[in-house]
C-alpha positions in Angstrom: 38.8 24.5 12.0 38.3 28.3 12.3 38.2 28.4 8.5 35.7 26.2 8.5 33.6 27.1 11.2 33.5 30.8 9.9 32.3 29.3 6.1 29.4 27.7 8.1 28.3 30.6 10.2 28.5 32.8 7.1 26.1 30.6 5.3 23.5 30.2 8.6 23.3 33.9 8.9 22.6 33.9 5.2 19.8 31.9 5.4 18.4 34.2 8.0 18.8 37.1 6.0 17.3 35.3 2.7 14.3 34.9 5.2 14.2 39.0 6.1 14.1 39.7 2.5 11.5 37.0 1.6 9.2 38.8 4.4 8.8 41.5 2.0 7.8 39.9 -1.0 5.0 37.7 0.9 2.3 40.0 1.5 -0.6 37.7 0.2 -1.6 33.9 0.9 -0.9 33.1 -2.7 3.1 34.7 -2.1 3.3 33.2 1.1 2.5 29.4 0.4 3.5 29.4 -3.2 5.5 32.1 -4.1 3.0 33.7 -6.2 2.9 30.5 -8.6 5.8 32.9 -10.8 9.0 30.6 -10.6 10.6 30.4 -13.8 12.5 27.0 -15.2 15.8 27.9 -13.7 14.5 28.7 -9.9 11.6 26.1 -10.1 14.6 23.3 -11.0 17.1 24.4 -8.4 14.4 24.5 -5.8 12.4 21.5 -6.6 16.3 19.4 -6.8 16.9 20.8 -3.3 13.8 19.6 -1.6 13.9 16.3 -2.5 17.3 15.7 -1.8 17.7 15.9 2.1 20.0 15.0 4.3 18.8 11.0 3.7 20.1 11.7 0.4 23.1 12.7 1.3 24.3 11.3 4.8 22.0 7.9 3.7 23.0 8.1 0.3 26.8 8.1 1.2 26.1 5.3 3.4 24.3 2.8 1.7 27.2 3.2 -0.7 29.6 2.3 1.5 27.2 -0.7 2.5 26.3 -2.0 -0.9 28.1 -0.1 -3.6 26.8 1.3 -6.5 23.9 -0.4 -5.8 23.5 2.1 -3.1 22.7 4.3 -5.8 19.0 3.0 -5.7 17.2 5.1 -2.7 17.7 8.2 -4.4 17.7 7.2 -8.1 14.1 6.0 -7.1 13.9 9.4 -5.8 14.9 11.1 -9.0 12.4 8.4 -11.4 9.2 9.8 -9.3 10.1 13.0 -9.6 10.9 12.5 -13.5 7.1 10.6 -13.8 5.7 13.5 -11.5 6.5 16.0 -14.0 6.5 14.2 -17.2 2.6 12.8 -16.5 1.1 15.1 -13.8 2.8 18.3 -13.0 1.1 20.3 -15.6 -2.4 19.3 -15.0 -1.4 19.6 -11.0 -0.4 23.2 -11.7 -3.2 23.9 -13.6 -5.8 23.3 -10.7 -4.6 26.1 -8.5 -4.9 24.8 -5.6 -2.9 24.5 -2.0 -2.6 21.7 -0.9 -3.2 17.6 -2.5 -7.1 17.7 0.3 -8.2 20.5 -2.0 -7.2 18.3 -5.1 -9.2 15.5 -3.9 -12.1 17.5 -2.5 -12.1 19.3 -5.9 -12.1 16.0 -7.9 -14.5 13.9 -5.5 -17.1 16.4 -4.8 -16.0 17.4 -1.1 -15.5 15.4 2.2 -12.6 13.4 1.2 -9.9 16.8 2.9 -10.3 16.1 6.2 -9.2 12.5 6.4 -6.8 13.0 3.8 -5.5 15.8 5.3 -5.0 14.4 8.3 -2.6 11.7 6.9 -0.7 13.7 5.1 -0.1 15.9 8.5 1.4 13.0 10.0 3.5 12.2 7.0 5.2 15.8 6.3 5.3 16.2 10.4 7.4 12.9 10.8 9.6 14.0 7.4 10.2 17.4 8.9 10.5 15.7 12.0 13.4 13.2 10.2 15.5 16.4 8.5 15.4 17.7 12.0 17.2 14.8 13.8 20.3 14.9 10.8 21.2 18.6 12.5 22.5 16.4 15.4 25.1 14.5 13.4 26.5 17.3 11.3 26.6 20.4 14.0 27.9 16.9 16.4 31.2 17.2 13.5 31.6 20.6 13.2 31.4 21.8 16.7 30.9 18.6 18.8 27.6 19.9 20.4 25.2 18.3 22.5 22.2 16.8 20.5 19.8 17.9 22.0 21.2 22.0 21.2 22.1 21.1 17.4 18.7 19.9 17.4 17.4 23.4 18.3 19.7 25.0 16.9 19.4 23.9 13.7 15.6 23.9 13.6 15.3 27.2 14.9 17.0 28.7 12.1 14.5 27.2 9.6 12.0 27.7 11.7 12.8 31.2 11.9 13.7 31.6 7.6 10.1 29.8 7.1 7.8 31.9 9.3 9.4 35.3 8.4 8.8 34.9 4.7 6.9 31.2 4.1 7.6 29.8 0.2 9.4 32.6 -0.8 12.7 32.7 1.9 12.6 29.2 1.1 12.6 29.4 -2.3 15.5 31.9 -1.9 17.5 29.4 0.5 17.1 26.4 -1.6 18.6 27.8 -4.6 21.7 28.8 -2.5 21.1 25.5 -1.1 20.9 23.5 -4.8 24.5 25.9 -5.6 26.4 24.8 -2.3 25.4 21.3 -2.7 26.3 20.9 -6.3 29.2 22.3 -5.5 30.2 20.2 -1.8 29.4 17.4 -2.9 29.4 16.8 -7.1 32.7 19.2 -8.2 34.3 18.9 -4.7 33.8 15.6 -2.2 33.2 13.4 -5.3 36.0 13.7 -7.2 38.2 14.1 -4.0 36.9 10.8 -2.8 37.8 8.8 -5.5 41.4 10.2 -5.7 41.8 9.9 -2.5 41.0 5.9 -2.7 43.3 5.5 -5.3 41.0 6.2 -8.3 38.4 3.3 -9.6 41.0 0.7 -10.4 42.1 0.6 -7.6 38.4 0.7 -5.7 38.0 -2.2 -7.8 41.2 -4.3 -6.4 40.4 -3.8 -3.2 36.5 -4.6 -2.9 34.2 -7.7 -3.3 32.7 -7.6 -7.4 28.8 -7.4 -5.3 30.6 -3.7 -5.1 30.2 -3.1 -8.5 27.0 -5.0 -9.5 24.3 -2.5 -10.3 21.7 -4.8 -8.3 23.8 -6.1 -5.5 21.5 -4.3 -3.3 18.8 -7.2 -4.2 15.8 -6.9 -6.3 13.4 -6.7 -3.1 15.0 -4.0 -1.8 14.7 -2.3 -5.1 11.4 -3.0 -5.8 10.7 -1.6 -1.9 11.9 1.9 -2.8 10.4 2.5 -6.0 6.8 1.8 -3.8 7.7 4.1 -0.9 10.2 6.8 -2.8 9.1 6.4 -6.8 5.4 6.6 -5.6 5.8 9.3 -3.1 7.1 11.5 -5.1 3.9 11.6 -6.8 1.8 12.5 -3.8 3.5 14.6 -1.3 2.4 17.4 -0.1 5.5 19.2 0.3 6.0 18.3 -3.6 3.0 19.2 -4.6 3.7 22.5 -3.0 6.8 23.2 -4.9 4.5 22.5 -8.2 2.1 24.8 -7.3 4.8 27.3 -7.8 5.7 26.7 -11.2 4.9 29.6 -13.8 3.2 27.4 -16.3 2.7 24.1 -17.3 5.7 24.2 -19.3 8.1 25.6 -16.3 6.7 22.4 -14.2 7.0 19.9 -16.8 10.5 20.6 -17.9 12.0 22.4 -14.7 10.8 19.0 -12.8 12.4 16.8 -16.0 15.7 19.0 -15.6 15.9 18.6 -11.0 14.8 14.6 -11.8 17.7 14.2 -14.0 19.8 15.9 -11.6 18.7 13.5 -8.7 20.0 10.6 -11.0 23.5 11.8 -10.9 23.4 12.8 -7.3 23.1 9.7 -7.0 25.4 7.9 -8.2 27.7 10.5 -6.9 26.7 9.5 -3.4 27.5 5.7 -3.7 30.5 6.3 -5.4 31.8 8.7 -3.0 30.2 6.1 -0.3 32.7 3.1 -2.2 35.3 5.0 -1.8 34.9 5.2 1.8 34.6 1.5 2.0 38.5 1.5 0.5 39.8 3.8 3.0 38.0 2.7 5.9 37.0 -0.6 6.0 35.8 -0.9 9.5 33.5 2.4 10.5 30.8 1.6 13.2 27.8 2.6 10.9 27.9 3.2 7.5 25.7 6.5 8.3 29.4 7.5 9.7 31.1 7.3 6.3 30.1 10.8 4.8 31.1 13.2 8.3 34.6 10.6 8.4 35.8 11.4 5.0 34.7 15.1 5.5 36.4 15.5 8.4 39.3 14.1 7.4 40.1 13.7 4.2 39.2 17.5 3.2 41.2 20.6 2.7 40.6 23.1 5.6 37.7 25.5 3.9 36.9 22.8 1.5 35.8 20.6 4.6 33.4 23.4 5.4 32.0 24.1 2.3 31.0 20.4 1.6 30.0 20.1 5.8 27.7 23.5 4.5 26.5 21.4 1.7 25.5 18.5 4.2 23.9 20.9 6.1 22.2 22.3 2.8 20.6 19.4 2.0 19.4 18.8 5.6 17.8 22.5 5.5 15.8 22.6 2.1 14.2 19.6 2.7 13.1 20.6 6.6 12.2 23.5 5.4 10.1 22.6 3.0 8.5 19.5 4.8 7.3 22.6 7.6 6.0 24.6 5.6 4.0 21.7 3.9 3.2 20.5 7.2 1.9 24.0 8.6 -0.4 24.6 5.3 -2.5 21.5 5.7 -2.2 21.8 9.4 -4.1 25.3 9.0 -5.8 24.8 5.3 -6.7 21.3 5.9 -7.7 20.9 9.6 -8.0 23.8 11.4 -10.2 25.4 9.1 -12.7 22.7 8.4 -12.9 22.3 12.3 -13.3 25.7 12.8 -16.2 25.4 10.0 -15.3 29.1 8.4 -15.1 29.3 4.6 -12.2 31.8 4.9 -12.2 33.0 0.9 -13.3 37.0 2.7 -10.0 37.0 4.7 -8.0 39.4 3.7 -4.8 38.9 2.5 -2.8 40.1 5.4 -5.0 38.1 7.8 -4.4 35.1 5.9 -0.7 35.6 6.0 -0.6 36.3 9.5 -2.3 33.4 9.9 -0.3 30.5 8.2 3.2 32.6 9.8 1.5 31.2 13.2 0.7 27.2 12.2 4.5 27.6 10.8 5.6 28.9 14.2 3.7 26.2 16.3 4.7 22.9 13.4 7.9 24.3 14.0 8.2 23.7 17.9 6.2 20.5 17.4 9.1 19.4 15.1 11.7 20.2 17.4 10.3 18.8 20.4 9.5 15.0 18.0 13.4 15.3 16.8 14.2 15.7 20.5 12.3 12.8 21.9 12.9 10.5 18.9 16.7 8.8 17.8 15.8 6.6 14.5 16.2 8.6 11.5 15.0 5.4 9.6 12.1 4.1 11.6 11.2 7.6 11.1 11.0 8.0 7.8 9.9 4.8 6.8 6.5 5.2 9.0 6.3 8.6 6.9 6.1 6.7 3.5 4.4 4.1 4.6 1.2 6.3 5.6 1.9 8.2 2.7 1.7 5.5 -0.4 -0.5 3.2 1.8 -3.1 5.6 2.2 -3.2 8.1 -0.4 -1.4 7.1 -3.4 -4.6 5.1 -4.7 -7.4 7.7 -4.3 -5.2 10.3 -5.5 -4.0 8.6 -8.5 -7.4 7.3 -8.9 -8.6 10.8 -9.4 -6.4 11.6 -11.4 -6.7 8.9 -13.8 -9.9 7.0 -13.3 -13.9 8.6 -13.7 -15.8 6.3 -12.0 -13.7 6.8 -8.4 -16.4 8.1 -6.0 -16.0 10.2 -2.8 -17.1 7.1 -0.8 -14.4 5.1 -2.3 -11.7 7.5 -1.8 -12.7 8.1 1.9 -12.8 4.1 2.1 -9.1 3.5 0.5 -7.3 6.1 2.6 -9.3 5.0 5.7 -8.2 1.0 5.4 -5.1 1.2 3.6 -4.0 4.0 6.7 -4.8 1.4 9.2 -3.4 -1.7 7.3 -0.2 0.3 7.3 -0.7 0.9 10.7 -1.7 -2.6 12.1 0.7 -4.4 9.8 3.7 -2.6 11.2 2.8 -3.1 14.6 3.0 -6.7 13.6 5.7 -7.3 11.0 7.9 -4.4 12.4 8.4 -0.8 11.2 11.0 -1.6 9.2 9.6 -4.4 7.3 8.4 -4.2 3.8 4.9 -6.2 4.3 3.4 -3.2 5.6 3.6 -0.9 2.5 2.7 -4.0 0.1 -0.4 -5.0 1.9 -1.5 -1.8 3.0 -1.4 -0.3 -0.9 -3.1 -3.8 -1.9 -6.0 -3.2 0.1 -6.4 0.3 -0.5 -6.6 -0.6 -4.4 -9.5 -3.1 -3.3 -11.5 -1.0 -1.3 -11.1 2.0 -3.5 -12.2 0.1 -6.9 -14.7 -2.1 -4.9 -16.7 0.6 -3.1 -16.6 3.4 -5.8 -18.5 0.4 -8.4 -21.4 -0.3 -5.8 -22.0 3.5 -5.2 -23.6 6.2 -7.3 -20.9 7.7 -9.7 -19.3 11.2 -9.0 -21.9 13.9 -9.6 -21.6 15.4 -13.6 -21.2 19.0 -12.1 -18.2 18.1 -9.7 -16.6 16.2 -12.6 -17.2 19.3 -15.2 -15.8 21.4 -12.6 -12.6 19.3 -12.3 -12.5 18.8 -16.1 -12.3 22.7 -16.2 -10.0 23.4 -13.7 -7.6 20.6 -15.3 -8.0 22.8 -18.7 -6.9 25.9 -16.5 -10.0 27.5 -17.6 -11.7 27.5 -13.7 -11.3 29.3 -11.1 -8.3 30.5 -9.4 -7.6 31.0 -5.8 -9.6 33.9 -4.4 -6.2 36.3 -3.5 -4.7 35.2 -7.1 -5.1 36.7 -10.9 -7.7 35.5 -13.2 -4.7 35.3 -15.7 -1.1 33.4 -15.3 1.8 35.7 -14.6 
């Protein structure tokens, strides 16, 4: 294993230095939580691909293939369809309002007061997805080196910890694009093809498993329908995508770079279920299909090739943790702390502000690795994360977006009861069940519609405001350009 073991540490103490360098380049607020808005098609698509295709993607992607299939296919192919309609429909007016974080959308669009309640949602969901990336440092570090959880945990977090809060967007920008190469290359040119030939190619997959193997909805239509609500919706609305917009160079960098990583989500895939299938043919009888990916790594693989694809696991694990903290810290500090501190912090200057969101990175950091520690569900996890997320913002925020006569009051209404619908209905039908999400998004729909027709429409002003700043002809941030660069 030394082969392998010195391909990983290679790559870790890349990352670290990827963060040094990014340190330099984020001197303002605008480099440091966007990377200056100046990604180009190539770097916005490689980064955006990587952030949205965690270690669920992988590890969960694998497994559900070796559970269901092909079929298994369907998590992250709703993955890839949101991030298509994202950018096909929304990313370019998104990009265009020049914002920080999805509060600032809605307080720009509703007139003000809608941030803090919205913000504090949105907390708990990139905290708990951070918080989900974390815990998958356990199971690969627990294959490489066979460490104790509880040090892979810190271990791995401090490293993206550290790469985040030394240079914010940029080093991760920088580390997800080496990310999006060792992936692509671990697990598309490399695992996947291995996989199969090591199964004895697809005729033979074929021969030796049930036909529901092969059916494209064997998964079942509920189950499908589940993730395009929680996955195909959320990728509308997170924060930590909407942060990765916010870097695009123009409108035509978001719409197509996001087109280019969407498409790429679709194959991964299918990559991951096949590869997952293949496992089913060579080992029929694994405790947990979550073991499938780390049992055909480990030893099916070439020494060097093992760690390269084990780097690749770990890749995908890292862009999206990263990127979930440093979501997490910016509404923590933009979206909370601020608005309870009650300063209006556009005088700041630029180092200050800097400074500043390097310390809520620090702090979500260590809250992150002290949740992974204390929490073992990966699923639960997540699923508590989505559900908060579509069940309480996907209506006023697509509302805004798409509907005049939403008000500020109906907003505040729709996050406030579909939030504790979610809540409430997964206390009592279980975290896990899908009731929570369908109810919870039903009555936030109601509420929303209902309360913004009995109160007085959105102010003229606020909505000229927002019409401009759709345009791209308002106002940009106070430390940007007036002009695009």
């Amino acid at each position: 294993m030394a082969v392998d073991y010195t391909v990983i540490v290679v790559y870790l103490v890349g990352m670290l230095a990827m963060g040094w360098w990014g340190m330099r380049r984020a001197r303002s607020k605008s480099e440091f939580l966007v990377a200056g808005r100046r990604l180009g098609p190539a770097m916005y698509s490689g980064t955006m691909a990587a952030i949205v295709l965690g270690g669920a993607s992988t590890i969960g992607g694998v497994g559900l293939g070796y559970q269901y299939g092909l079929s298994g296919a369907w998590m992250v192919f709703t993955i890839g369809l949101g991030l298509l309609a994202l950018s096909v429909f929304f990313s370019a007016r998104i990009a265009r309002l020049k914002v920080y974080t999805v509060s600032e959308m809605l307080d720009l669009r509703y007139g003000g007061r809608a941030g803090m309640i919205s913000g504090l949602v949105m907390w708990a969901y990139t905290l708990m997805l951070a918080v989900t990336s974390t815990i998958a440092y356990a199971t690969i570090f627990d294959v490489l080196f066979d460490m104790n959880r509880t040090v892979a945990i810190v271990l791995g977090g401090t490293i993206v910890v550290a790469y985040s809060t030394l240079g914010g967007m940029w080093s991760i920008t920088l580390t997800d694009m080496v990310q999006f190469v060792v992936k692509t290359i671990g697990v598309l040119l490399l695992l996947l093809p291995i996989a199969v030939v090591k199964a004895g190619g697809f005729s033979e997959m074929k021969a030796q498993l049930p036909t529901s193997y092969f059916d494209p909805l064997g998964i079942g239509g509920e189950t499908i329908f589940t993730y395009v609500l929680i996955y195909t919706f959320g990728m509308l609305i997170g924060q930590d995508i909407w942060q990765r917009v916010f870097t695009a160079r123009g409108d035509r960098t978001a719409k197509w770079g996001g087109t280019v990583a969407g498409t790429y989500c679709l194959v991964y895939a299918l990559a991951g279920a096949v590869i997952g299938t293949a496992a089913k043919v060579m080992y029929p009888k694994l405790g947990s299909p979550d073991d499938a990916f780390a049992t055909i790594v480990k030893d099916e693989l070439p020494i060097g090739i093992r760690g390269l694809v084990l780097a690749a696991a770990l890749a995908a694990v890292m862009s999206t943790s990263s990127g979930a903290l440093i979501a997490c810290a910016t509404v923590a500090n933009n979206d909370i702390w601020s608005r309870l501190r009650g300063v209006v912090r556009r005088n700041e200057v630029a180092h200050d502000e800097v400074k500043g969101n390097r310390v809520f990175i620090l702090i979500m950091g260590v809250a992150v690795i002290g949740t992974a520690i204390a929490l073992n569900n990966v699923v639960e996890a997540l699923t508590v994360a989505y559900n908060l997320l579509v069940g309480g913002l996907l209506v006023p925020i697509l509302g805004g977006l798409l509907w005049k006569r939403g008000t500020v009051q109906g907003a505040l209404a729709s996050v406030a009861v579909g939030g504790l619908a979610v809540i409430g209905l997964m206390a009592s039908y279980g975290i896990l069940a899908n009731e929570p999400v369908y109810y919870g998004l039903l009555a936030s729909l109601a509420v929303y519609v209902v309360v913004s027709l009995v109160t007085k429409p959105t102010d003229e002003a606020v909505l000229a405001t927002w019409r401009e700043r759709l345009a791209g002809r308002g106002a940009p941030a106070a430390d940007e350009p007036a002009v695009g660069v």
